[in-house]
N, C-alpha and C positions, 0 to 999 in steps of 0.2 A: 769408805765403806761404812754405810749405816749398821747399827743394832737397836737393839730395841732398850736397850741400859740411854743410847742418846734422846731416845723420846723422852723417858720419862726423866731426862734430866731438860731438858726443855720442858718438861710438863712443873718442875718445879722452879724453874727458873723465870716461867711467865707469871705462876704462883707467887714468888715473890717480889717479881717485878709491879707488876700489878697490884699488890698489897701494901709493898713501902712505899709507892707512890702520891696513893691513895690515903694513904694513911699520913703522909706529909705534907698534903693538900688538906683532907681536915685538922690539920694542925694548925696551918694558917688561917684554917676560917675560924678556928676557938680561938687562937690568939686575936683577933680582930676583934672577936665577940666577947673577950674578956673571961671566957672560960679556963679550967685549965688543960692542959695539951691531952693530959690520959684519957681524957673524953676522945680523942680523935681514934685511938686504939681501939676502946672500946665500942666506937661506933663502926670502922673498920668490920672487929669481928661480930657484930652484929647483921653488919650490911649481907654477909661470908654467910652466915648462918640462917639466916633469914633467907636469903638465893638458893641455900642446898634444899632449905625444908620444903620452899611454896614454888620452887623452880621446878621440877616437875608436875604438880598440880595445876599450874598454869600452860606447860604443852599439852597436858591430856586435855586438858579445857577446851583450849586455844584451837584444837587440832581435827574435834568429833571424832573419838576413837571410838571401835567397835570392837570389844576385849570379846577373842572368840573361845567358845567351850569346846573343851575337848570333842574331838570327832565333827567340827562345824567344818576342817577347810582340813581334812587330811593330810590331803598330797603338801601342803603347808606343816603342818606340825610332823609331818614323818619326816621330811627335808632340815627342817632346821635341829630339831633331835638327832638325823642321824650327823649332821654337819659338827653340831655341839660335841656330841658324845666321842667322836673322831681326835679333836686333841684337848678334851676334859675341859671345854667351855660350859658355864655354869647357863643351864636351861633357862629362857625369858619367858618373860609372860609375852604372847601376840596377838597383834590387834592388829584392823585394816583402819581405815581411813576412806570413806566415800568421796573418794576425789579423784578425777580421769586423768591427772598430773602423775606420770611413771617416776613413784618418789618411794623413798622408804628411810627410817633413819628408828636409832636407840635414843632411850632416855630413860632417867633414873636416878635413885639417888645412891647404891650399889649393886657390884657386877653379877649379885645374887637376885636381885629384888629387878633387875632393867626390865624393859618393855621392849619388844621389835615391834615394830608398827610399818606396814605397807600398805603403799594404796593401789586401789581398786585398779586404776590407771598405770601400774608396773606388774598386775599379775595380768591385764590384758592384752599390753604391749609388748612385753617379752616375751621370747619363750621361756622353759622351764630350767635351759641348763643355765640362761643369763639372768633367770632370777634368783640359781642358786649361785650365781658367784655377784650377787648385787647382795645378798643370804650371808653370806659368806665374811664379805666387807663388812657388814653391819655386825657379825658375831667377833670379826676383829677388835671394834671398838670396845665388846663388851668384853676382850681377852687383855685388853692395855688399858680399859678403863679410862681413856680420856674422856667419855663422855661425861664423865662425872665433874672432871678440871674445869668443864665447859661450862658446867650448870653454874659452880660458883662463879667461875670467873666472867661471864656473859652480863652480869646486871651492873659489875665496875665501872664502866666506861660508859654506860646509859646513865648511869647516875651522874657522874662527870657531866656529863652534857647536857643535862636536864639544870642542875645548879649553874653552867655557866649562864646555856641563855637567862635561866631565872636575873642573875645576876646584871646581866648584859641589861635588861629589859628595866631593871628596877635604877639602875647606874643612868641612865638614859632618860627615863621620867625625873627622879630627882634633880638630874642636872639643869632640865629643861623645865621646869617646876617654880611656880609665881616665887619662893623661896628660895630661889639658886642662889644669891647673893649669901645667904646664910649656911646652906647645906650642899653649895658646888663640892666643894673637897669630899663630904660625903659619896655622893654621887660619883667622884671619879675615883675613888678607892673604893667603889661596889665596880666599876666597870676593869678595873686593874686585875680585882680577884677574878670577876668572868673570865676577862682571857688569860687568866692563869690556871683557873677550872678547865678551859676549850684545851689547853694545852696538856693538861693531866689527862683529857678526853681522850686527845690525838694518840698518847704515848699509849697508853695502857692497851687502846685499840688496834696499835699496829703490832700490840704483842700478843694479844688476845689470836688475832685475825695470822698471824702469823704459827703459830700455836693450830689450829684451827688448820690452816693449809699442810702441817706437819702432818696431822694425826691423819689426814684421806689418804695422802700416800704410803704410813705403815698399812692404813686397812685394806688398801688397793695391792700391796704386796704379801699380805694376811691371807686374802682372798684365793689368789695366784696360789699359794703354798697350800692353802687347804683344800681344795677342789683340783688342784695338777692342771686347771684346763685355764692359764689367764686367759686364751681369747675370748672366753667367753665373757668376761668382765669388760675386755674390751667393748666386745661389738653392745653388750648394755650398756653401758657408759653412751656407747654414741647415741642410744635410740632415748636414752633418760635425758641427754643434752637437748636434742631436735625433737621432741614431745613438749619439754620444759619449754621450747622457745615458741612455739607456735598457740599451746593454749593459756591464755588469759590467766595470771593468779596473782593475789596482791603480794607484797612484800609483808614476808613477816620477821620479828625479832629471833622464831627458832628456827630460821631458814640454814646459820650456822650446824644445825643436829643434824639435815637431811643430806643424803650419799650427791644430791643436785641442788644444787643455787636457781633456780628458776630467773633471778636479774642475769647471775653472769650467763646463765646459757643463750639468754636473747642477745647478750653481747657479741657472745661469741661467735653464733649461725650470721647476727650481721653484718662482722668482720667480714668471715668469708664469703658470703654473698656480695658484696662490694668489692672483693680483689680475688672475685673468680675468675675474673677473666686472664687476670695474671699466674694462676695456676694452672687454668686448664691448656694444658702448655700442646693438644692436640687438637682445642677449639671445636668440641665434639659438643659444647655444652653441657658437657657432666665429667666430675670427678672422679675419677676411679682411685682405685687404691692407691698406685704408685704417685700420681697427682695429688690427690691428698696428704702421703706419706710428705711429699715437698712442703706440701703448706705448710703442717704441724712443726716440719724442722725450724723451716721459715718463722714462723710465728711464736717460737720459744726464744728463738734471737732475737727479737723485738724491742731494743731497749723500754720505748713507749709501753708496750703490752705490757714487761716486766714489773716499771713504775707503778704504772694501773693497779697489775697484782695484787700489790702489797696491802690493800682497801681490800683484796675480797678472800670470802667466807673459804672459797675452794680453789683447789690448784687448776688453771684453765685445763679442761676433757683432754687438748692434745697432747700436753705434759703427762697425763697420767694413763694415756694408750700412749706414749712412746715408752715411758716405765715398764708397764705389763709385755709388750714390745721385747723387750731387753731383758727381762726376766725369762719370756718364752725361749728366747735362744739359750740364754743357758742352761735351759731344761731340757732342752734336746740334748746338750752336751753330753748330758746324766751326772754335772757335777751339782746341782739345787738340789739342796737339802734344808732337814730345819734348822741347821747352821749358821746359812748365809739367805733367812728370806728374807732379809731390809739388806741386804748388800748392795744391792742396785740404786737404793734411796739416793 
């Protein structure tokens, strides 16, 4: 039985996962380069501090947001005020995004100062009551503030991996280099520290990325408790999954902040497209609910998919409709309360 006390102990424990690592890996490149080690600390919290301040200036950048003035989009700012105001979530700034992709996600640098930002492409696609439990989710993150863990902790593991290959690249020309006879060992103690940078890459990312797949299922169970109605998060969930796969959109770095992964959704639609016919267990050519209900069970037992997981940004769509799923029944019970809304986690 989750609560919300184990998030944010996982939100501190990726925090320092992530930081001592990091900060033991700069260790050894100052040791190497003759410096002394406090340097590695101090760049540490530099790297930390520098992610919190220009990390959200770079998704507003990155993103073309269109911060809207009061009274531009109503039915919008009446919904997520009265959603906020409902259990004393601190009011965002919102903004759309001119993009036909049914996406939406927070950012910020505090739970006072955050941005909700939707796009164009999720107040078309949905209706109103699954845009306010997609509303909803997003005003979760801004209620546990991981979005913030995110900001910092997102630029760790790019840096990691930008110094290996540097590393790799530089390890590789010197070796090979009219002067290898003279600077080989150079050369292969630049390529030693690479794959020991690729390896601080990998750690720090499968905590990050893990971290990251925690927080969508508090907000997907956030959602549930605030609005009473999970199905409706469900059924937007599936139409944000099968929108993301069918239109075109690059990969980006803050694709971790959005409620939809646009890579994994393409993954996902063409799993089951390639083993529909082992679902449609009536050979009707189309899935219905209780067929479907099969796949999703199917496809969370997946060792393969599982492995997969642990790489992406979000918990695969049918893990998180069987969630909401499982929270609906025990709301009919009448025993869900705000007791137990991450009990199901």
């Amino acid at each position: 039985m989750a609560s919300l006390s184990q998030l944010k102990m996982a939100m501190g424990t990726s925090i320092f996962i992530a930081s001592f690592i990091f900060a033991l890996f700069l260790s050894a490149v100052m040791f190497l380069l003759n410096f002394p080690p406090i340097y590695a600390l101090i760049g540490t919290g530099l790297f930390i501090l520098f992610q919190y301040l220009l990390g959200p200036i770079i998704v507003s950048a990155s993103t073309r947001l269109h911060y809207l003035k009061s009274g531009e989009n109503q039915w919008l700012e009446t919904t997520v005020k009265t959603l906020a105001e409902k259990d004393g979530v601190s009011m965002p700034r919102l903004a759309t995004v001119p993009s036909k992709t049914p996406n939406a996600f927070v950012f910020g640098r505090t739970s006072r100062s955050a941005t909700l930002a939707v796009h164009e492409g999720l107040l078309t696609n949905l209706n109103k009551d699954e845009v306010k439990g997609v509303i909803a989710h997003e005003l979760g993150h801004i209620k546990h503030r991981d979005f913030i863990v995110m900001t910092v902790l997102s630029a760790l593991p790019l840096i990691a991996y930008i110094v290996a290959q540097s590393l790799f690249r530089a390890g590789m020309v010197s070796s090979y280099s009219k002067r290898r006879n003279k600077d080989g060992n150079a050369g292969l103690a630049l390529v030693v520290v690479g794959a020991i940078s690729f390896l601080v890459y990998i750690i720090t990312f499968l905590s990050v990325m893990r971290l990251s797949r925690l927080r969508e299922h508090y907000a997907d169970a956030y959602s549930a408790y605030l609005t009473g109605e999970p199905n409706n998060l469900q059924s937007g969930l599936a139409k944000i999954t099968y929108g993301l796969s069918i239109i075109p959109q690059k990969s980006t770095q803050a694709r971790a902040f959005y409620i939809g992964d646009p890579t994994m959704a393409k993954r996902e639609i063409s799993t089951l497209i390639k083993n529909k016919q082992e679902y449609d267990l009536d050979k009707d050519g189309v899935l219905d609910e209780v067929e479907l209900q099969k796949a999703m069970e199917k496809e969370a037992k997946s060792t393969w998919g599982n492995l997969n997981n642990w790489f992406s940004t979000h918990p695969p769509t049918f893990k998180r409709i069987l969630l909401l799923r499982e929270i609906g029944k025990e709301m009919e019970t009448g025993n869900y309360s705000s007791k137990n809304v991450y009990s199901k986690i």
